[in-house]
N, C-alpha and C positions, 0 to 999 in steps of 0.2 A: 817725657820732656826733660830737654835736660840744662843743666845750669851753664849760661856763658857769660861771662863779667860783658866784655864788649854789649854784647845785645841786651846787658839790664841798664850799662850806663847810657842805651841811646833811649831807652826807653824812661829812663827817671830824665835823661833832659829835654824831652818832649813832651813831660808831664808836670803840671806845676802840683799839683798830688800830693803824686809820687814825691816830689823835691822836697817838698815838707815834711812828707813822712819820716825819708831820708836820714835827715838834720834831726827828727824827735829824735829815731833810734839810736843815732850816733853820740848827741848828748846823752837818753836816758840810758843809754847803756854800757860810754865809755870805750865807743868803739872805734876803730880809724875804720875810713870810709869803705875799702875792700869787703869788709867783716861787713860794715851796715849793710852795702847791695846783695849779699848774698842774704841777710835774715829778714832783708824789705824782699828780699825775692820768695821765700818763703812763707813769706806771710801773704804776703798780697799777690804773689802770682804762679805759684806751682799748686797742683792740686785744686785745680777750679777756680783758683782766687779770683780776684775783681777785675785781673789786669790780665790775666793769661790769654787771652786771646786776641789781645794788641802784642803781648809776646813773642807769641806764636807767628803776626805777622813778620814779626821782624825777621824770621830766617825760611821766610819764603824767596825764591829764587826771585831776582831784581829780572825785569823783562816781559 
């Protein structure tokens, strides 16, 4: 699986979760938003996470 900014920011704005987790990472870690969706991506959704298989819908072909 692989990481696409577009497909993590539709999927934190379809998640109110996600949105807060978001906004922790970014405060507790001093990051601008780019960097946060890639380590909320990592954490929460590559590798099994909680969320990968809403992920994963997201780049299934529309149709």
């Amino acid at each position: 699986m692989k990481y696409v900014q577009s497909q993590m920011q539709k999927l934190v704005k379809d998640n109110k979760e996600l949105q807060k987790r978001l906004k922790e990472i970014m405060k507790e870690h001093d990051l601008e938003k780019s960097f946060a969706l890639k380590a909320l991506y990592h954490a929460e959704v590559a590798a099994g996470g909680k969320f990968q298989s809403a992920y994963q819908g997201l780049d299934l072909p529309k149709g």
